[in-house]
C-alpha positions in Angstrom: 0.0 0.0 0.0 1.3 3.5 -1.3 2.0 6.1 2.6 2.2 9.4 2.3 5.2 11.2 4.3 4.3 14.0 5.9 6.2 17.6 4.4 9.2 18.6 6.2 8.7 21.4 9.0 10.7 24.5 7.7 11.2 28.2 8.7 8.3 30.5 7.8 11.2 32.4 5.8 12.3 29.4 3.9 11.4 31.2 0.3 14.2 33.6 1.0 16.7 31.5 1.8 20.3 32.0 -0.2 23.6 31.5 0.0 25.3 29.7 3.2 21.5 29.3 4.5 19.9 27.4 1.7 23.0 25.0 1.2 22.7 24.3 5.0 18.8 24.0 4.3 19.7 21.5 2.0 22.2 19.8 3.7 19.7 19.2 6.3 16.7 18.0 4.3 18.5 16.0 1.2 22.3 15.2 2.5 25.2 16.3 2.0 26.0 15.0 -1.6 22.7 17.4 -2.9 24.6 20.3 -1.0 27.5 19.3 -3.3 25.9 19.3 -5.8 23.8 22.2 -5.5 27.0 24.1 -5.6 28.1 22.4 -8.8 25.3 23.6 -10.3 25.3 26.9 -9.3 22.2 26.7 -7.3 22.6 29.3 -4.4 18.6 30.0 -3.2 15.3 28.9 -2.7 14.1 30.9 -5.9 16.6 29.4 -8.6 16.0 25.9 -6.7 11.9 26.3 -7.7 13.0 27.4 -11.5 15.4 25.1 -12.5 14.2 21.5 -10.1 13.0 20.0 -13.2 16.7 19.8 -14.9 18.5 18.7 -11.2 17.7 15.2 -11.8 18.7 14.7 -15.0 21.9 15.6 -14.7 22.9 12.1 -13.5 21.6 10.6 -16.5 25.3 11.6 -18.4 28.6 11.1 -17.2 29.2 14.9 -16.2 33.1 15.5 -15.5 32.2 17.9 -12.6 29.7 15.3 -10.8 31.9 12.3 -11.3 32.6 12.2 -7.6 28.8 13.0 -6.7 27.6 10.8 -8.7 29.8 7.9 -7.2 27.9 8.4 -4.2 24.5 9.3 -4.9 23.8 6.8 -7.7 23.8 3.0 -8.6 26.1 2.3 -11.0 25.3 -0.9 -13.6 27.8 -3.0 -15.7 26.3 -1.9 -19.0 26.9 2.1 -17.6 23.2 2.9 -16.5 22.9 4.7 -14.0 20.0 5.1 -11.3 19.9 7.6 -8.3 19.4 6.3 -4.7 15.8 5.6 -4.3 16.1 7.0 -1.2 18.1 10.3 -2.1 15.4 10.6 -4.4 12.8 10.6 -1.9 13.8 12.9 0.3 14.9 15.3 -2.3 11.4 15.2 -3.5 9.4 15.5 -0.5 12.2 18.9 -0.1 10.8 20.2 -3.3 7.0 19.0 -2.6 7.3 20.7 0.7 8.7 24.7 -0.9 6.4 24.4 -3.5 3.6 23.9 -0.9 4.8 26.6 1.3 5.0 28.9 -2.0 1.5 27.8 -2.9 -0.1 29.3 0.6 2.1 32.3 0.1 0.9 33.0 -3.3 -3.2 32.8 -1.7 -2.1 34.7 0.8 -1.0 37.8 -1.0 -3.8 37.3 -3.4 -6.4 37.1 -0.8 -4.2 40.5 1.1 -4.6 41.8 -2.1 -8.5 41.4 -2.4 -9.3 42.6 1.1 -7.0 46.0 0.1 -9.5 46.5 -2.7 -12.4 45.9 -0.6 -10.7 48.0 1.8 -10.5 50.7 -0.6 -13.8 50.2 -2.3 -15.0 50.7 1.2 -12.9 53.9 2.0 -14.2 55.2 -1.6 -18.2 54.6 -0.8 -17.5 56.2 2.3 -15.5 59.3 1.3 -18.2 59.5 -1.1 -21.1 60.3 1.5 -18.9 62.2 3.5 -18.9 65.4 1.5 -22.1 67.2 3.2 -21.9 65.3 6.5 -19.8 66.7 9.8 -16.9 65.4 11.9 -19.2 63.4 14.6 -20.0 61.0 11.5 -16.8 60.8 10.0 -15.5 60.0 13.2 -17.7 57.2 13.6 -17.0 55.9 9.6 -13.7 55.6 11.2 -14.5 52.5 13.7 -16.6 50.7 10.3 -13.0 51.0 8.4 -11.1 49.4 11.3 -14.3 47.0 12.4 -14.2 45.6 8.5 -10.5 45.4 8.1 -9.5 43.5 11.5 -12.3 40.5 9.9 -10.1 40.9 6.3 -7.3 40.4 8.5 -8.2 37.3 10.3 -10.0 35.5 7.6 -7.0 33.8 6.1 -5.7 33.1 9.1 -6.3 30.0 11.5 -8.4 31.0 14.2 -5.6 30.4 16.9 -4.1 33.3 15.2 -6.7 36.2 15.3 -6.0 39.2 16.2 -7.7 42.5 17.2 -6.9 45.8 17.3 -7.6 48.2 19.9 -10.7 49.9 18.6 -12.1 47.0 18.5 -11.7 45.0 21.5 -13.3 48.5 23.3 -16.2 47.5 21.1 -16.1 43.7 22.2 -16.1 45.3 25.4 -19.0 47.6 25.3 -21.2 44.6 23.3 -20.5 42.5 25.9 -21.7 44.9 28.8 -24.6 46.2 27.3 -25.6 43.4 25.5 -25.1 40.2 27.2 -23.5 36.8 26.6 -25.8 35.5 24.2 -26.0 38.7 21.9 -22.4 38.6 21.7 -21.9 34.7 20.8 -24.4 35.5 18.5 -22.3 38.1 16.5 -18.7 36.3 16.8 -20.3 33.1 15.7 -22.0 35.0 12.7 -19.5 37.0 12.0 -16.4 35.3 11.7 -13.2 37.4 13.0 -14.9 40.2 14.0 -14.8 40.0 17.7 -12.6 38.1 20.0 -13.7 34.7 21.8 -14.9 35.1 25.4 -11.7 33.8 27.2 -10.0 36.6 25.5 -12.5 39.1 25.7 -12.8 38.5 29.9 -9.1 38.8 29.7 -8.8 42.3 28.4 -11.7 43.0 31.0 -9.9 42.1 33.7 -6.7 43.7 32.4 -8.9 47.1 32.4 -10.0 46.1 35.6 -13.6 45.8 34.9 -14.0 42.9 36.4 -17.3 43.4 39.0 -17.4 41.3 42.2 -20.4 40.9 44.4 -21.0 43.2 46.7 -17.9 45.7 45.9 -19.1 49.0 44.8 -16.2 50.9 43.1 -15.8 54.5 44.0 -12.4 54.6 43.2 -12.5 53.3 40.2 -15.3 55.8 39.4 -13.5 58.9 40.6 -10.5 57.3 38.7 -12.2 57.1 35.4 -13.9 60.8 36.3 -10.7 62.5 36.9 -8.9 60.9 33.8 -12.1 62.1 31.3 -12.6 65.4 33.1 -16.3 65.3 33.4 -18.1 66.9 36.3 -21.8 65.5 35.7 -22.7 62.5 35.4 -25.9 60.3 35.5 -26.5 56.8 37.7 -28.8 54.7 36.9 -29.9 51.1 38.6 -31.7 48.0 37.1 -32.3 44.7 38.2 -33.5 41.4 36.9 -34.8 37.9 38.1 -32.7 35.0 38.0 -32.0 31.1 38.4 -31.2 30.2 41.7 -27.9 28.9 41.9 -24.8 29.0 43.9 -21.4 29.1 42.2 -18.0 29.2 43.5 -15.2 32.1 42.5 -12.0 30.7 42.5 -10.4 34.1 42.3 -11.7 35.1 45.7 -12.7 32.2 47.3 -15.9 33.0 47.6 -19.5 31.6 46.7 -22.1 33.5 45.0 -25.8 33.6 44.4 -26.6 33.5 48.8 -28.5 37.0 49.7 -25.7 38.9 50.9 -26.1 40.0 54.7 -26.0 43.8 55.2 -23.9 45.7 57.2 -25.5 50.0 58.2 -27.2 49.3 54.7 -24.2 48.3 52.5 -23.7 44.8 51.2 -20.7 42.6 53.2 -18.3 41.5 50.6 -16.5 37.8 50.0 -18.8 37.0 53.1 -19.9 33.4 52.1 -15.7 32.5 52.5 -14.7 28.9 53.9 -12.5 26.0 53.6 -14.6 24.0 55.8 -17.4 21.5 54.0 -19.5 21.4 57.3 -19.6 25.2 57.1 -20.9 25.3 53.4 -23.7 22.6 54.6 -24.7 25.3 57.1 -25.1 28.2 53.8 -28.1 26.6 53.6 -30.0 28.1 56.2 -29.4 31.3 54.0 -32.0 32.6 51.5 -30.8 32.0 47.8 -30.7 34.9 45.4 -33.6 35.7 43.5 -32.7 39.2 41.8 -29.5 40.3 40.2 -29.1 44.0 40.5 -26.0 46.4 39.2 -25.7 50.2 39.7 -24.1 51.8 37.0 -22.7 55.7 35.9 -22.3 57.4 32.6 -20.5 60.6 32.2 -23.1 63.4 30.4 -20.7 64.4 28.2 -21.6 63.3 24.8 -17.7 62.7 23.4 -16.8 60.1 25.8 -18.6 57.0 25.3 -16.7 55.1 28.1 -19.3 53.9 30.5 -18.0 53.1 34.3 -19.7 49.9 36.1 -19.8 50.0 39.9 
């Protein structure tokens, strides 16, 4: 039965390779008879390699003065003078040349499909400077965040999706559509809409890199006159909503702590990381407390109309 060998595993920058690189490239994938030989021929680089492979082989067909020794050592030699290269010379100089020619292949679909998104990209830029003519600033501003929004997808979509990546404007946006619109409405775009947003291990990374990350019970007046004093604003407007929910009790690593128990008050204010213990009889005893029923948050938005950060406390 005919087995496939895998390609060889070389450098991202293998297409470039010349000179003292490429003959140790060689070296390493064929031998050192092809490095020889590669010499001979005045084959110094990946490029020249690709043009001329076809003729390599068929040099040992005739008794060449300047491959007598190479060819004493990389081919079989008959009585009646035919001569045959090593099968298995032959193999893994193939699978070399199988292997640049793939790698060449994906770089050749990836600067065609670079060069598609740059005409979309520019088709886009075009429509848009197009309808820009009679509108103000606010909405050219706001054009800019579709430019960026459309060209981080044409970014990621040739890549593998362990390779995304996201630029700043657009995890804020992540950010925001997470907050405001909840778990499900953002699976619901990143699914849809592949390479737009970032996955939700990344996205509650750059959260809690912000420090947006909101724990139960905490409210975050320094944080708020943080963000206040950094966007110079002196009104702003608080707001507070709640909503039923499933009664369940779930355990923070982070803290320690376990959620979804009615938090006991202390003159009025909520006592944080109260439900703490390392003891199993202790967290059979939670029981006796009343299991939350309504999730309420408290939040504050600066009036300014410019700054469209919004603070969670």
């Amino acid at each position: 039965m005919l087995r496939t060998f895998p390609r060889l595993v070389l450098p991202n920058n293998v297409l470039s390779f010349e000179g003292d690189n490429f003959l140790q490239l060689v070296k390493q994938a064929c031998g050192e008879v092809f490095k020889e030989l590669m010499e001979v021929l005045s084959i110094n680089s990946v490029y020249k390699l690709l043009l001329v492979e076809k003729d390599i082989l068929s040099v040992f067909q005739k008794n060449y003065k300047e491959l007598v020794n190479i060819s004493q050592r990389a081919c079989l030699h008959s009585d009646d003078g035919e001569i045959m290269l090593k099968p298995g010379l032959r193999l893994d100089f193939n699978r070399f040349i199988e292997t640049l020619h793939a790698i060449n292949n994906q770089n050749q679909q990836q600067e065609r499909t670079s060069s598609s998104n740059d005409d979309i990209l520019s088709l886009l830029k075009r429509l848009i400077k197009s309808n820009q003519i009679n509108e103000g600033s606010d909405a050219q501003n706001s054009y800019s965040f579709l430019i960026a929004f459309f060209e981080n997808i044409l970014n990621n979509i040739p890549k593998n999706k362990n390779n995304y990546r996201y630029s700043e404007s657009v995890l804020h946006f992540a950010q925001a559509l997470y907050i405001l619109g909840g778990r499900n409405t953002y699976e619901f775009i990143r699914l849809n809409l592949i390479g737009s947003i970032p996955a939700l291990s990344t996205l509650q990374d750059s959260l809690a890199k912000a420090g947006a990350s909101i724990e139960e019970g905490t409210f975050r007046y320094d944080a708020l006159n943080q963000h206040r004093t950094s966007f110079n604003y002196q009104v702003a407007v608080c707001s507070e909503d709640a909503t039923a929910v499933i009664k369940k009790i779930t355990y923070n690593a982070s803290t320690n702590t376990f959620h979804g128990l009615s938090t006991p008050l202390r003159h009025g204010i909520p006592i944080s990381r109260h439900f703490q213990t390392d003891s199993f009889d202790e967290l059979q005893g939670c029981g006796i407390w009343n299991q939350q029923q309504i999730l309420s948050r408290r939040c504050s938005s600066s009036m300014d109309m410019e700054i469209r950060e919004v603070s969670r406390v």
